[in-house]
MILUM-415163 format. One line per 4 residues: for each residue x, y negated, z of N, C-alpha, C, O. Coordinates in Angstrom, 1 decimal. Each point is the difference from the previous one (the first is absolute). Layout:
% residues N
X/Y/Z/X/Y/Z/X/Y/Z/X/Y/Z | ...
% end
This chain:
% residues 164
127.6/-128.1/101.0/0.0/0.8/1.3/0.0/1.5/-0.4/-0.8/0.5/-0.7 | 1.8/0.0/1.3/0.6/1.7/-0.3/-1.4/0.8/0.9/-0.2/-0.4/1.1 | -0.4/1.5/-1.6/-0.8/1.0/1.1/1.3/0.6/0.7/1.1/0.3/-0.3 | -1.8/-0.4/1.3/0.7/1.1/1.2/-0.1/1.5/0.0/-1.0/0.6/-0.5
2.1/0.0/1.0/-0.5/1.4/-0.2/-1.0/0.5/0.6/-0.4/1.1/-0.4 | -0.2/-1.7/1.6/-1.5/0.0/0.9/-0.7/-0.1/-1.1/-0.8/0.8/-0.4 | 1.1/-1.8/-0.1/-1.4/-0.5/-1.3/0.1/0.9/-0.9/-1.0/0.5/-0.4 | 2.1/-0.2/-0.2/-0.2/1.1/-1.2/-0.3/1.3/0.5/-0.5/0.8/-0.7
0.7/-0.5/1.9/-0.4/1.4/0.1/-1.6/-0.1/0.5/-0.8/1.0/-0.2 | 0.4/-2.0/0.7/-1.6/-0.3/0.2/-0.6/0.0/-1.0/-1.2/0.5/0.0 | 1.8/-1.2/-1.4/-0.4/0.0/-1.1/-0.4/1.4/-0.6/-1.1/0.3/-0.5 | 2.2/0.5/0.6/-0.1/1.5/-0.7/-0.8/0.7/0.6/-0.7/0.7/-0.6
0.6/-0.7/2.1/-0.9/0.5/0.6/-1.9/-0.2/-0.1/-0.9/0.8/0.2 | 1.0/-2.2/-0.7/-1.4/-0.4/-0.4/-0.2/0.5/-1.2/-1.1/0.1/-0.3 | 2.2/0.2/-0.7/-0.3/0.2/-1.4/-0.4/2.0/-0.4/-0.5/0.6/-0.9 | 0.9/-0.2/2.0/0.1/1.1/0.2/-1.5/0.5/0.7/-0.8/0.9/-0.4
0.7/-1.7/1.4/-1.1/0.4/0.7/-1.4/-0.1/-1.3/-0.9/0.9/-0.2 | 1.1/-1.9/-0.3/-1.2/0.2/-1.0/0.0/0.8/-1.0/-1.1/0.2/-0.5 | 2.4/0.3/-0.1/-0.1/0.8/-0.6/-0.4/1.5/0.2/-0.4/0.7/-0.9 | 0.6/-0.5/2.7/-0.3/1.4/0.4/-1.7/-0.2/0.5/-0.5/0.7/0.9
-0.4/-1.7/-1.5/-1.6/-0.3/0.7/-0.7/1.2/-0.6/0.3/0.3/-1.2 | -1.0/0.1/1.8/-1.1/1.0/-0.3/-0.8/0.0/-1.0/-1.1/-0.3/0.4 | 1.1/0.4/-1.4/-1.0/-0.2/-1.0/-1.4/0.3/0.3/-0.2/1.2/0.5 | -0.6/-1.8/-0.7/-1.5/0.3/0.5/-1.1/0.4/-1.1/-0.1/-0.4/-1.1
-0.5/1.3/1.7/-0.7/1.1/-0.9/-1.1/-0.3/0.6/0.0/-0.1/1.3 | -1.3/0.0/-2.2/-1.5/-0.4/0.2/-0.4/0.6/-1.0/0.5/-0.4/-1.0 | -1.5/1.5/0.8/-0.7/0.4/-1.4/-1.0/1.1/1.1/0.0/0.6/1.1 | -1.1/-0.9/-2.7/-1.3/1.3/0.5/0.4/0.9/-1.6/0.8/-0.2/-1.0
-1.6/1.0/1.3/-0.5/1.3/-1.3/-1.3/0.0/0.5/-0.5/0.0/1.2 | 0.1/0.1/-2.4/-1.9/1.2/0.3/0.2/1.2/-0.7/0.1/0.1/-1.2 | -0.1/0.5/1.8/0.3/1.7/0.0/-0.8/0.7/-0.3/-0.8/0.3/0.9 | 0.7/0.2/-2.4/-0.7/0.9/-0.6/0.0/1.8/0.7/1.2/0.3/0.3
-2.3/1.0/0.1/0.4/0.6/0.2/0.9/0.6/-1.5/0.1/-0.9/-0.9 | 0.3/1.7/0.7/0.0/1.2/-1.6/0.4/1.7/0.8/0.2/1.2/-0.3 | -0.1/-1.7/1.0/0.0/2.2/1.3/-0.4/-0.5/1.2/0.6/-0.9/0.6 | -1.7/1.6/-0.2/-0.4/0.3/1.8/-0.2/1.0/0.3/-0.5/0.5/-1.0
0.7/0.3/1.9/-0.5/0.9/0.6/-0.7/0.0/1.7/0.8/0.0/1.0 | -1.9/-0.1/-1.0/-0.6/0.0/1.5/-0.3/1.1/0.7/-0.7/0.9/-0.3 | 1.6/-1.1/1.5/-0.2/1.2/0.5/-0.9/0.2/1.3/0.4/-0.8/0.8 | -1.4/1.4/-0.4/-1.0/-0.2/1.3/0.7/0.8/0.9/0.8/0.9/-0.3
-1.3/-1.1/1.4/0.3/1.1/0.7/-1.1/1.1/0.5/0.3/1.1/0.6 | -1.7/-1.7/-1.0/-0.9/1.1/0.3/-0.6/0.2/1.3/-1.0/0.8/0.2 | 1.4/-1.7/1.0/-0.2/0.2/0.5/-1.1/-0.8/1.2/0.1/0.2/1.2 | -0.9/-1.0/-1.8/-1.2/-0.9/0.3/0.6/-1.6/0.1/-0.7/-1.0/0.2
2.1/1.1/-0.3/0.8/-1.2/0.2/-0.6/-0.7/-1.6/-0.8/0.6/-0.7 | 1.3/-1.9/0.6/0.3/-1.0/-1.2/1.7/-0.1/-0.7/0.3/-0.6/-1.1 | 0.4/1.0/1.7/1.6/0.8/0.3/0.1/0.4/-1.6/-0.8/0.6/-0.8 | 1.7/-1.2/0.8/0.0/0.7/-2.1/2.1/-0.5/0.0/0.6/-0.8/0.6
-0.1/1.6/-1.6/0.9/-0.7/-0.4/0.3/-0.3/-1.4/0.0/0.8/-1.0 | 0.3/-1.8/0.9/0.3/-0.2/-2.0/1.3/-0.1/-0.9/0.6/-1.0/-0.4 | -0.5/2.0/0.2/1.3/-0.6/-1.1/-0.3/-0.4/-1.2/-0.9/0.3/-0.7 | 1.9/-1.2/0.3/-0.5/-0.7/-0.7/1.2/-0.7/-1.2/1.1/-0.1/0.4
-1.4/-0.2/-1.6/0.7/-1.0/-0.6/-0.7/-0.2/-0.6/-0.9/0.6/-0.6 | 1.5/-2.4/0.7/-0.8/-0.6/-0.8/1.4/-1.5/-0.4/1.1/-0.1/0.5 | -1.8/-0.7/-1.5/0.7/-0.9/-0.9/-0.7/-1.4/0.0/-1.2/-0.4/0.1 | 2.7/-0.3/-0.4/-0.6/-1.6/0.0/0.8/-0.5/-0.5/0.9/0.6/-0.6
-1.2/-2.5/0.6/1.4/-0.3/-0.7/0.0/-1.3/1.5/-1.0/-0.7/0.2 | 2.0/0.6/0.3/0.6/-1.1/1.2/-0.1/-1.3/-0.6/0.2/-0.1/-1.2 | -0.6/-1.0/1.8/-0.3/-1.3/-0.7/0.0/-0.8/1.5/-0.8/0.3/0.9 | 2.0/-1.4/-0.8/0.0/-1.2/0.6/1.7/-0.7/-0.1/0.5/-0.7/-0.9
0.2/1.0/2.2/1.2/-0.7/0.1/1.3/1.5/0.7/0.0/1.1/0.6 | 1.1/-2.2/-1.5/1.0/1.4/0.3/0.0/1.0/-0.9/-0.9/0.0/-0.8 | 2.1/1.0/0.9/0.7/0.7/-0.6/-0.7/1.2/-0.6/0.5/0.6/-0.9 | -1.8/-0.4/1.6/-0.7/0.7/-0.5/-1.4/-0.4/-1.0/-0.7/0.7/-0.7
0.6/-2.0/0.7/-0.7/-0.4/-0.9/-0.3/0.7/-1.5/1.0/0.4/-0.5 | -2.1/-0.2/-0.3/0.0/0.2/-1.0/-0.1/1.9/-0.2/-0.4/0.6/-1.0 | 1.0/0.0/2.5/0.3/1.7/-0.3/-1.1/0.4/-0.1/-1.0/-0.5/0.4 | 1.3/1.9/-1.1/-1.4/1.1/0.3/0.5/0.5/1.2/1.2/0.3/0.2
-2.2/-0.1/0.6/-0.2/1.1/1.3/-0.8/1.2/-0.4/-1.1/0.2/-0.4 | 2.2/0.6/0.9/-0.5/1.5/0.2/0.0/0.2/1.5/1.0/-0.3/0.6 | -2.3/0.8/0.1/-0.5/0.5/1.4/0.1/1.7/-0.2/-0.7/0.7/-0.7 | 1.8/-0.2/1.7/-0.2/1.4/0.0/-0.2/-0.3/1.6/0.8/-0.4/0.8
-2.4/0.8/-0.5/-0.5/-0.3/1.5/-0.4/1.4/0.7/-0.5/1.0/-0.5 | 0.8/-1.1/2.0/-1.0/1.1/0.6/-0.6/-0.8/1.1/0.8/-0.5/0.7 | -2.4/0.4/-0.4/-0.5/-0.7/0.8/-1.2/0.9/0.7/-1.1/0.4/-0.3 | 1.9/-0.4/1.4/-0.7/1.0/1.0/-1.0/-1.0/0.8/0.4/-1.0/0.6
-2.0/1.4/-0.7/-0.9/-1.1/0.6/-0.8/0.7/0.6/-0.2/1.1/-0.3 | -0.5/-2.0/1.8/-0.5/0.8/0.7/-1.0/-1.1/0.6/0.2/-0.6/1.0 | -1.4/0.4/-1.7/-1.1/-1.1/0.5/-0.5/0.4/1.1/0.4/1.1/0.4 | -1.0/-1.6/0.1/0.7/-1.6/0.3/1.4/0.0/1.3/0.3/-0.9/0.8
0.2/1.8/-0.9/1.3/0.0/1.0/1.1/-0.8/-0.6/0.7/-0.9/0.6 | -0.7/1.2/-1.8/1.9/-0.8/-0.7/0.1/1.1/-1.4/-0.5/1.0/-0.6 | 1.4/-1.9/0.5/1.1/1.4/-1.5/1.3/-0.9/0.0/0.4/-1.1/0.2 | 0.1/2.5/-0.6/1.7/-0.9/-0.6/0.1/0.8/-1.1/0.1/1.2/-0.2
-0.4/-2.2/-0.5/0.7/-0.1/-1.5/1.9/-0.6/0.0/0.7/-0.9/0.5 | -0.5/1.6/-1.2/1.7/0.2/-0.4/-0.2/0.3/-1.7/-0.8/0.5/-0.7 | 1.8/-1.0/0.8/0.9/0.5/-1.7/1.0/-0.4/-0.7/1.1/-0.1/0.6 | -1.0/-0.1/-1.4/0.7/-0.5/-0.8/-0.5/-0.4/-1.8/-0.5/0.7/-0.8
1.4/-2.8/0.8/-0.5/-0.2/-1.0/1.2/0.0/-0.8/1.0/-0.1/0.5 | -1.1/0.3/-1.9/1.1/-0.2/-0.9/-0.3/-1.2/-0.8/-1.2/-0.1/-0.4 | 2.1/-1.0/0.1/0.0/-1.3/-0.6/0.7/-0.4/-1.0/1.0/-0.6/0.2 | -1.4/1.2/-1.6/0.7/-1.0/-1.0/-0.1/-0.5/-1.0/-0.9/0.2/-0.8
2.1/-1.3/1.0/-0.4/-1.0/-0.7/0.7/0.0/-1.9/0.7/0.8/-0.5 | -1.0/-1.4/0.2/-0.1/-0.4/-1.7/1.2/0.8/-0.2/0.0/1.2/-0.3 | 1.1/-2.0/0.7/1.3/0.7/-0.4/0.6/1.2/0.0/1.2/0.4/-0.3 | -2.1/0.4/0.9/0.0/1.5/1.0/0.9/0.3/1.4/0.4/1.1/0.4
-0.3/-1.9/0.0/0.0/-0.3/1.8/-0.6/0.2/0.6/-1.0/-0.7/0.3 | 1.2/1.7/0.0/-1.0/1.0/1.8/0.6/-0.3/1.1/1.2/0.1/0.3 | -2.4/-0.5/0.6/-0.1/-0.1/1.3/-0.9/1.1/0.5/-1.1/0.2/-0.4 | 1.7/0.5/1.3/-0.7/0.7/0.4/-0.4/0.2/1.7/0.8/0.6/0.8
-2.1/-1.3/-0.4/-0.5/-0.3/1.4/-0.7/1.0/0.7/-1.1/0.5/-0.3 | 2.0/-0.4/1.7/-1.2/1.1/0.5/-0.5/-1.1/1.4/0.6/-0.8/0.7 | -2.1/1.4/-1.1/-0.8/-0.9/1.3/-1.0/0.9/1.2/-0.1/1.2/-0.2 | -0.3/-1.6/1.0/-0.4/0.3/1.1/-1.0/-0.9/0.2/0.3/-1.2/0.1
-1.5/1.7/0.1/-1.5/-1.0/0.5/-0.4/0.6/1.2/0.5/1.1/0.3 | -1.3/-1.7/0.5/-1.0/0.3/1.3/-1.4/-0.3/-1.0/0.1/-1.1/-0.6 | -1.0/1.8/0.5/-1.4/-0.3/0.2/-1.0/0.0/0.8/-0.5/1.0/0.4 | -0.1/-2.5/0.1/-0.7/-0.3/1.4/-1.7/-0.3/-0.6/-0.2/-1.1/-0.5
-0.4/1.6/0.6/-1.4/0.1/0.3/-0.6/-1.3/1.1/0.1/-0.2/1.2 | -0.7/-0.2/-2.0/-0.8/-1.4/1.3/-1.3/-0.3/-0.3/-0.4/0.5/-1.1 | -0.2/-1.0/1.7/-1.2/-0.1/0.2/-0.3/-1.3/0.0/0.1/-0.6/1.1 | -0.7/-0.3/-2.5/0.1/-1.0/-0.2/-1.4/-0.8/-0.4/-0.4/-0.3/-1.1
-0.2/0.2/2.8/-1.7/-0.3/-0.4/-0.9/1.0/-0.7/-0.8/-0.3/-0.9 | 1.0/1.8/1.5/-0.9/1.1/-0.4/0.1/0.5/-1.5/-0.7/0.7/-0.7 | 2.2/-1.3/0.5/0.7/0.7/-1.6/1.5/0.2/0.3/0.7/-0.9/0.4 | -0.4/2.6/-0.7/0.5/0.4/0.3/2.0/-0.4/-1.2/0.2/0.6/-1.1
0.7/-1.4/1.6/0.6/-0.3/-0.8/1.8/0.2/-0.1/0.7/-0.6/0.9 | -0.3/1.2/-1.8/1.3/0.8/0.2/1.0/-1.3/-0.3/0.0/-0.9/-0.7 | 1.1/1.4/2.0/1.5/-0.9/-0.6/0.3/0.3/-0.1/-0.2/1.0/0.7 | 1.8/-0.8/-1.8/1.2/1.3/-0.5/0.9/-1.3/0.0/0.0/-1.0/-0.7
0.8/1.4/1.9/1.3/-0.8/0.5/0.9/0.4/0.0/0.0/0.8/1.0 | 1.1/-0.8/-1.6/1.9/0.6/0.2/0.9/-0.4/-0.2/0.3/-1.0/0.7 | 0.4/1.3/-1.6/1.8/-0.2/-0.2/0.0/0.6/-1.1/-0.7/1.0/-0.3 | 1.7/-1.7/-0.7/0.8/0.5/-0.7/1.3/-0.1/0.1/0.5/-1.1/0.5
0.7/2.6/-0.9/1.1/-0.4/-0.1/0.6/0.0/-1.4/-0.8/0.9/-0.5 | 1.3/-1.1/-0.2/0.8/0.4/-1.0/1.7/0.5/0.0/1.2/-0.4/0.2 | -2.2/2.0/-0.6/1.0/1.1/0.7/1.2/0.4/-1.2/1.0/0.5/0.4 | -1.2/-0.8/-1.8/0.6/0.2/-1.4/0.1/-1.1/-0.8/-0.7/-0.9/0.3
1.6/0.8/-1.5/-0.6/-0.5/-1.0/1.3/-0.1/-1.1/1.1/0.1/0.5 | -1.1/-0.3/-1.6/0.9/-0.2/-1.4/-0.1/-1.6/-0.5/-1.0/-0.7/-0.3 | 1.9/0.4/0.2/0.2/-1.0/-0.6/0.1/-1.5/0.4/1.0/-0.2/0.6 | -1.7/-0.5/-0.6/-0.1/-1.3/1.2/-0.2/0.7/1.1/0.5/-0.6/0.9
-1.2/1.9/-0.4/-0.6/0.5/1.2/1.2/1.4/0.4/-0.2/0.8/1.0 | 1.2/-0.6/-1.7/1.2/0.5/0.7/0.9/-0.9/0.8/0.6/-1.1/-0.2 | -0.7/2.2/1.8/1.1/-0.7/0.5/-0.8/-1.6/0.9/0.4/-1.1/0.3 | -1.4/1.5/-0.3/-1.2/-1.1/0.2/-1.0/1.0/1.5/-0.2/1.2/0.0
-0.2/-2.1/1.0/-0.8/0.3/0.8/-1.8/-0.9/0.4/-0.2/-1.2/-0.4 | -0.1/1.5/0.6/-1.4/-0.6/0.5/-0.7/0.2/1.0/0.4/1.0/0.7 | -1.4/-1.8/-0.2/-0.9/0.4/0.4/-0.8/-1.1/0.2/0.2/-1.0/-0.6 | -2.1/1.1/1.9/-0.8/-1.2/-0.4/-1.2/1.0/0.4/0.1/1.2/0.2
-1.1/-2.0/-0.1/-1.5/0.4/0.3/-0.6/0.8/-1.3/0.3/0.0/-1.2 | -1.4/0.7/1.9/-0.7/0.4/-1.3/-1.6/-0.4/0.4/-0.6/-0.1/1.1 | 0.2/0.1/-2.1/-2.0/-0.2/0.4/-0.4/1.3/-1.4/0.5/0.4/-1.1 | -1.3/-0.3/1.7/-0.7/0.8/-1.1/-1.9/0.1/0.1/-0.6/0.6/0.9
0.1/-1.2/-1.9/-1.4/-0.7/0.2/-0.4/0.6/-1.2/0.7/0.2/-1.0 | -2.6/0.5/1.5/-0.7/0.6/-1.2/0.0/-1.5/-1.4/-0.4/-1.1/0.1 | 0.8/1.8/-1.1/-0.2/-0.8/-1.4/-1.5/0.3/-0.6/-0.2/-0.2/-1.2 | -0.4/0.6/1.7/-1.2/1.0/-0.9/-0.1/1.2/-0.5/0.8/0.2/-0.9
-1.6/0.7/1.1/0.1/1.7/-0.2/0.9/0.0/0.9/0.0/-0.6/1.0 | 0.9/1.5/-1.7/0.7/1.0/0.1/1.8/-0.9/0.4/0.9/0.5/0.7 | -0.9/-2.0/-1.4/0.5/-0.4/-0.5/0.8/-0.8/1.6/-0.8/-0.5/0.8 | 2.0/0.3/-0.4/0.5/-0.5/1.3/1.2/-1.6/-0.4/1.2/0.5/-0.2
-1.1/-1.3/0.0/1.0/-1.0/0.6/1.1/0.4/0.7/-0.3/0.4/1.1 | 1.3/-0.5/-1.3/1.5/0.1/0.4/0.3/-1.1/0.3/-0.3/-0.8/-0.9 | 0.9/0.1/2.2/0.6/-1.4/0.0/1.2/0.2/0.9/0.0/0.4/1.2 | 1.0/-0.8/-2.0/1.5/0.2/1.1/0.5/-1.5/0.2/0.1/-0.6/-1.0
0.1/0.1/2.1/1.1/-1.0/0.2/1.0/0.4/0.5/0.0/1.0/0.7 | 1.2/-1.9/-1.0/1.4/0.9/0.6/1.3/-0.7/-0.5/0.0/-0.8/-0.9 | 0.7/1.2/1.4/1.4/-0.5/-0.8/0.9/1.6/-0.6/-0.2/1.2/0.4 | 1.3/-1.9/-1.5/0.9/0.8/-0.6/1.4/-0.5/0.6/0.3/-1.2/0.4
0.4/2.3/-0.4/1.6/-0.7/0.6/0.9/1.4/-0.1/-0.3/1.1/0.4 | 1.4/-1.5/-1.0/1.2/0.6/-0.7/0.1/1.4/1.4/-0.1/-0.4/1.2 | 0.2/1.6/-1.3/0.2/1.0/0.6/1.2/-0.3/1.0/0.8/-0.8/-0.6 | -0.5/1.2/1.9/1.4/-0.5/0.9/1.0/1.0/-1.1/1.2/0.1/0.2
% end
């Protein structure tokens, strides 16, 4: 029995559709500082802003697996009202393949049985990158959770997909 051209073009269309699937991206870093600067504002507030970079290495599933992250951050915070933290992470991996992600957080202040407890919720996009990551788009959630000290958690989920 011969495919029809219904069937062969159904066929290509299935073979195609999977080929164009999102690749999925799941990884944390723990983010070392190595530069901050805090800035107060002086003015009886808790209001500070931090710039910041700091370093990690990405570890779970996807394309970013295995990179060092570089955080060039500015996080404007304002207890207990909110902060937005923004910046940009740079990601690369073994082969020297940069991804380069800029993100956007909300920080929400709550009140969790008389302890006072921060969430850093946003987006990542991926706005650059060379090599597997040229010509390449992204995006995906971001979390960002105290690691200890000084020290923060990075966690992106998200997909990758070929630039239009």
């Amino acid at each position: 029995m011969k495919p029809t051209s219904t069937l062969r073009a159904a066929i290509a269309l299935t073979l195609l559709a999977g080929a164009a699937q999102a690749a999925p991206v799941s990884v944390s870093a723990v983010m070392t500082p190595q530069e901050q600067i805090k800035m107060d504002f002086g003015d009886g507030t808790k209001h500070f802003v931090l710039a910041v970079r700091r370093t990690g290495i990405a570890k779970g599933e996807g394309a970013f697996d295995g990179a060092s992250v570089t955080e060039i951050g500015w996080h404007d915070i304002n207890p207990p009202s909110g902060g937005d933290p923004r910046g940009y992470l740079q990601l690369k991996t073994a082969n020297g393949d940069v991804a380069v992600v800029k993100f956007t957080v909300r920080a929400v202040f709550m009140n969790n049985g008389g302890k006072t407890e921060l969430f850093d919720n946003g987006f990542w996009e991926l706005v650059s990158g060379t090599g597997q990551f040229a010509n390449m788009r992204g995006v995906g959630a971001l979390e960002i959770h105290n690691a200890g000290g000084a020290k923060r958690e990075f966690t992106l989920k998200g997909r990758l997909l070929p630039a239009p």
